[in-house]
N, C-alpha and C positions, 0 to 999 in steps of 0.2 A: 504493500500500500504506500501512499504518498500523503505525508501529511503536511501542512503548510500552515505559517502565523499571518495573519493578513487585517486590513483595516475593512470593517465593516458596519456604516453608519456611525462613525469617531467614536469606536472600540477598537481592541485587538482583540482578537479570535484566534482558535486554533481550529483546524479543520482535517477533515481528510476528504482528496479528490474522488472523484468518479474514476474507472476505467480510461473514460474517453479523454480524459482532463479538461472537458465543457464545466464538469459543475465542483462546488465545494461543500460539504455539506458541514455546517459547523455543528461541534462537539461541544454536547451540554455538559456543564459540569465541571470541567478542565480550564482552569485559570491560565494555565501559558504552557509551550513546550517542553519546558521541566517539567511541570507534573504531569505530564499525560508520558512522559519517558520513565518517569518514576514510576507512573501505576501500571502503566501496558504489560500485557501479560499475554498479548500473542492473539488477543480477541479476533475473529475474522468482524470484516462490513457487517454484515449485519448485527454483529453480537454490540456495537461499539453504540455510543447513547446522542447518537444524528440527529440533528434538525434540520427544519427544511433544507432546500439545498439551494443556493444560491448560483447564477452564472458564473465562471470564473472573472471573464472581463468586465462583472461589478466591481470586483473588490479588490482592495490594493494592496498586492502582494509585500511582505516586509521580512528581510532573512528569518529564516524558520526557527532559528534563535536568537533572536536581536541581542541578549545580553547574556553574552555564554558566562557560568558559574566561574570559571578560571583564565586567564590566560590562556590563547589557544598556543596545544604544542603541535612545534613545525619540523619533519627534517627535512633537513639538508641533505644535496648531494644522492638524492636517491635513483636517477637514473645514470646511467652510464655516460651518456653523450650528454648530457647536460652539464654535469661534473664536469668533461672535457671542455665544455664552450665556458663554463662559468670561468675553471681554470688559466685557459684560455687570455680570456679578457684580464685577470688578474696578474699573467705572464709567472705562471708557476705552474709545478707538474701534477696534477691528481693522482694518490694512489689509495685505493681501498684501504679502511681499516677494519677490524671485526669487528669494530661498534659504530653505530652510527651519530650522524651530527643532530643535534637536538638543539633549539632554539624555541624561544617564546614569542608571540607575540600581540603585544596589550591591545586589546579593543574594548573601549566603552560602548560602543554601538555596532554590528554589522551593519554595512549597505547591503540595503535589497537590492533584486533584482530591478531594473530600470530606474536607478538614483544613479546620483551622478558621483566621481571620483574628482575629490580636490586634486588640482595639480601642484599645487607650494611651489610658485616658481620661485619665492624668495628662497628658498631651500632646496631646491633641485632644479638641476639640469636633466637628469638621467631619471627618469621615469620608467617603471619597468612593469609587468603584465608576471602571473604565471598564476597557469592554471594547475590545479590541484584539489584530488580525490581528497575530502576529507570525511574521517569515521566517527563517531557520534556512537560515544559507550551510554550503554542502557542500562548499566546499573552497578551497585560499588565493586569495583577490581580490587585485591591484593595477591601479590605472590599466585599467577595462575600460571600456568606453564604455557606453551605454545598451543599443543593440544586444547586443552582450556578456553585459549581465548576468545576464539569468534561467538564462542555463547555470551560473550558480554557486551557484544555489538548491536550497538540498537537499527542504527542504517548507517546510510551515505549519501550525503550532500557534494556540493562546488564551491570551492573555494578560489578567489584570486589572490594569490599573495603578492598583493601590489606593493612593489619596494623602490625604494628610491638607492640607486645604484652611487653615485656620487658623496653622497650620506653616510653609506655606509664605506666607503671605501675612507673616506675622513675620518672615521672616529676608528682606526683601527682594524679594520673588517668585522667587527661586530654588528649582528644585526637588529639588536631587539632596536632601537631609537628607527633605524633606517625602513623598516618594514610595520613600525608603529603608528604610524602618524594616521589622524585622527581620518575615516574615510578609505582605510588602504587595508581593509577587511570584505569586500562583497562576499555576499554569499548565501546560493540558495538554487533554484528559484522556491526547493521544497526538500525534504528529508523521505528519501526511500528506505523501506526497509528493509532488514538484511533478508529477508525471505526470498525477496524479491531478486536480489543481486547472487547469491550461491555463498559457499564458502572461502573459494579459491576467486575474487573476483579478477578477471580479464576485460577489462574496459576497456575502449577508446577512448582515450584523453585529445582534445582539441583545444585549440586557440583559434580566433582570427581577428583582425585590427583592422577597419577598413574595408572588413571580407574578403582580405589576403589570409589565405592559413598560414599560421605562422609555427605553432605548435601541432604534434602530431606523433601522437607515444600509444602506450597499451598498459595498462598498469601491470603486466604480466612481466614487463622490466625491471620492476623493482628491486636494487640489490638488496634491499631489508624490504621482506614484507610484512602483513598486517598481525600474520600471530606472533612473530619475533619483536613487533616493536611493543606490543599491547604487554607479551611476559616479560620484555624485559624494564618497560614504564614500570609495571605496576610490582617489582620485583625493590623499588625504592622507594615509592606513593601510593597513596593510596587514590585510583581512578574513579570522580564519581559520575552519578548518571547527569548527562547533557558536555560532560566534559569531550572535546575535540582534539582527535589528531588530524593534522594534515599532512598527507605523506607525499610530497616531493611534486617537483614540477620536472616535465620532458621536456629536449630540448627547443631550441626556437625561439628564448626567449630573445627580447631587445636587444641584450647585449651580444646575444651570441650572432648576430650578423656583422659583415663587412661592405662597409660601415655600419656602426650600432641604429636600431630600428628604434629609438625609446619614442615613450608617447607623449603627444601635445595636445594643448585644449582642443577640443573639437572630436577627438578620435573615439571611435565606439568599440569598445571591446567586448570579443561573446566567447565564452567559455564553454565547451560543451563535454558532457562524459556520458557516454553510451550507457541508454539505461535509466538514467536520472532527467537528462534535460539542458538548455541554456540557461546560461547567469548574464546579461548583458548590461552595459555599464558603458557613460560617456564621461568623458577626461573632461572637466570643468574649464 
């Protein structure tokens, strides 16, 4: 199923779509995305406590977590040729380590789907896109093993890790400041559930800028995948439900072209991952 946070008559709502994703039908009883993550219990349509159903293009759509309980965690470095291109640009060599790169990054707000992405020209030159699977735990993790883990996966959403490349190359190469800034979170346009997508998910991950593809990956690339990052997260935290990972971006980003492709006000960017949907977004 597909559920989604949306404005409806200046409320917020939680819903879950139709089949056809014509309608939404809103969920009585359910205050916001965290709790309907916290109580879900695997209910099919009809067991779930529906009201009428609304067209979808009444209502206006708002990331399906507007305020995720933590800091979302991001890795780094998780496709191959990306790592190459990011490298790359940084003029140093990539080489695999057994553990992976983990970073955070602070969002007060998600941008929804069809809001617009600040550009901070006072702050950046190098504006940058990257689309990314992210997973969406459904309820408290500690110490699971790999085996273990996808039972604690509630779905998967789209995330853009929009990051400002100039930024972070000035403070260091650290990214939390450079992939923070207020806006540089979309994400949505709705949360699938793991039922839906398998165990072993093999997505199409997409970009385009323009309606140039620019991204073009499979999540089957992954060198750390979804049960290795979830045992070995939650092997020092404790994961709870609505908490977000995002696992990596294909290559193609901005930087990784000759010359660099970053973005400028006016540019519409659509993210796509097979299965879930577009997250589209214009550069302010």
């Amino acid at each position: 199923m597909k559920f989604a946070t949306f404005m409806l008559q200046g409320r917020e709502a939680v819903g879950v779509l139709s089949t056809d994703e014509q309608l939404i039908y809103p969920l009585a009883g359910i205050g916001d995305m965290i709790g309907l993550i916290s109580s879900y219990g695997g209910e099919s349509m009809d067991a779930l406590p529906k009201e009428q159903p609304v067209p979808l293009e009444e209502v206006r759509l708002m990331a399906p977590i507007p305020h995720p309980p933590h800091d979302l965690i991001c890795v780094g470095m998780n496709y191959l040729e990306h790592a190459l291109e990011s490298a790359r640009f940084k003029g140093i060599k990539f080489k695999k380590t057994p553990n992976p790169l983990y970073f955070s990054k602070r969002v007060g707000r998600c941008t929804a789907t069809g809001d617009e992405i600040p550009a901070y020209p006072h702050l950046t030159k190098q504006l940058d896109y990257e689309v990314e699977l992210a997973v969406v735990i459904g309820k408290r993790c500690r110490d699971v093993t790999p085996q273990e883990a996808m039972d604690y996966v509630f779905g998967y959403t789209i995330l853009n890790d929009v990051s400002s490349r100039d930024v972070q190359g000035s403070h260091g190469g650290q990214y939390y400041f450079s992939k923070s800034l207020e806006g540089f979170a979309p994400m949505g346009p709705w949360i699938v559930t793991a039922d839906e997508i398998g165990l072993s998910p093999q997505l199409g991950v997409r970009s385009r800028v323009n309606g140039e593809l620019r991204q073009n990956g499979n999540t089957k690339e992954f060198l750390y995948d979804i049960p290795f990052l979830i045992s070995q997260l939650s092997s020092g935290f404790v994961l709870e439900p609505g908490d977000i990972i995002a696992t990596g971006t294909p290559s193609g980003v901005g930087m990784g072209f000759h010359p660099p492709k970053f973005l400028s006000p006016g540019d519409v960017v659509e993210c796509e991952i097979e299965g879930i949907g577009k997250l589209v977004n214009t550069v302010r």
